[in-house]
C-alpha atoms as one frame of an Amber mdcrd trajectory, in Angstrom:
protein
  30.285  87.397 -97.583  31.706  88.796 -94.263  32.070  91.696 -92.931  35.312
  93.202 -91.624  35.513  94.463 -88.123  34.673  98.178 -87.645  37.486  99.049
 -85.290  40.098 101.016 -86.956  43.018  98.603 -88.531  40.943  95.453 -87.550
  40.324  93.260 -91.045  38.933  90.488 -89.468  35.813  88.668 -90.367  32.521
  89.631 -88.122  30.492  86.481 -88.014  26.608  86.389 -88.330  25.823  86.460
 -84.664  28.085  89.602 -84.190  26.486  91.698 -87.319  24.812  94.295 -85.129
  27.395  95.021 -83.252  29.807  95.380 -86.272  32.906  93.490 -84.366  34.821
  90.459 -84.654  35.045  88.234 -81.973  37.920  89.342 -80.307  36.901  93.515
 -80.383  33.510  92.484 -79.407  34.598  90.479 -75.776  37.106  93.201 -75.521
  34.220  95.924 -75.528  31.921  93.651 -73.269  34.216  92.860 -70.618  35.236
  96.948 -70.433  31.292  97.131 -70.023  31.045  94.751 -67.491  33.899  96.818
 -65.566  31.981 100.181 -66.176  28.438  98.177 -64.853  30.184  96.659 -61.801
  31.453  99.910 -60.542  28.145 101.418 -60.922  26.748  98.593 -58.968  29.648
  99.471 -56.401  28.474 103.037 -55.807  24.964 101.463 -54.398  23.406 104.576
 -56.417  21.776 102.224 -59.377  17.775 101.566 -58.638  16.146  98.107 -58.868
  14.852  98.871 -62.351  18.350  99.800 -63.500  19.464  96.375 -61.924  16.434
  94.085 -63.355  17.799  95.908 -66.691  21.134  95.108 -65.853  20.326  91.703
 -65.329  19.045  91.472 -68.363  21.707  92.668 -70.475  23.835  90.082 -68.895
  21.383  87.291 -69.816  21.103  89.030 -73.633  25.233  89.383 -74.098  25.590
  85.678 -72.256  23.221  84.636 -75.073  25.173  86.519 -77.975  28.380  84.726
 -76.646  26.606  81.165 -76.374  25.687  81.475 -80.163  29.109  82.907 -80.778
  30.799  80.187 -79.926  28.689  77.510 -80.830  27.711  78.470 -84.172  30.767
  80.137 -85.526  32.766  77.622 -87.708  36.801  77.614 -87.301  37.563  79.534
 -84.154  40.938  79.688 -82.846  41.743  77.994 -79.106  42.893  81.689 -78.609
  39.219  83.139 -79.082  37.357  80.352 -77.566  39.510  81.086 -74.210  38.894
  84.503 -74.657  35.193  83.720 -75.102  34.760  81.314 -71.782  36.815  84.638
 -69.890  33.748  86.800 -71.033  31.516  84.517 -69.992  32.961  84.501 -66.334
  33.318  88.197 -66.601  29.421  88.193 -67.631  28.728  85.535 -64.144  30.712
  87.607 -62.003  28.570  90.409 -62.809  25.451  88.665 -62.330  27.188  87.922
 -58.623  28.195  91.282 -58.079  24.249  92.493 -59.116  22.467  89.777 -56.669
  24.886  90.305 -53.625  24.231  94.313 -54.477  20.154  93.124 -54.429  20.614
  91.530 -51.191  22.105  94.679 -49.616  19.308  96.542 -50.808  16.854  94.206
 -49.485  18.600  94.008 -46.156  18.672  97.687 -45.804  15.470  98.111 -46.762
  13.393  95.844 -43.996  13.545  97.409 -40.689  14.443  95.053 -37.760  11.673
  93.941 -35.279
């Protein structure tokens, strides 16, 4: 038996793959993709270390995975949700973009010129 989402109003079903985070599909791309915003203006202040960016760049790898089992493995999706899941996934790339060009800065800055 399914869950219902735990956003307030939302009675819609929370597959398997979305247990932990207690959302249906749509509330749970919804919440990643205002994550992804939050992360890529942290990455825009240049403040973040490299550990905070390796774990960055991890979390995009771990949520890309979520998604990928998401919408492979749950039956019966709407063409409305598996849009909304392909956005997320470009949401999640452009991230992982925005963190390597941000690496590349770093590295720049950080080697002196001869």
């Amino acid at each position: 038996m399914a869950t219902a989402c735990s956003n307030p109003g939302c009675k819609s079903p929370v597959p398997a793959e979305l247990e932990s985070a207690g959302q249906c599909v749509l509330h749970f791309t919804q919440q990643l993709e205002r994550t992804c915003w939050d992360l890529r203006l942290e990455i825009a202040r240049g403040t973040s270390s490299a550990a905070r960016h390796a774990e960055l760049s991890d979390f995009v790898a771990d949520q890309g995975e979520v998604l990928a089992r998401v919408g492979t493995r749950t039956p019966k999706l709407s063409d409305e949700l598996k849009s909304r899941i392909l956005a997320t996934f470009l949401t999640l790339m452009n991230l992982h973009e925005h963190l390597e060009r941000a690496a590349g800065r770093r590295a720049s800055i950080s080697v002196p010129n001869p």
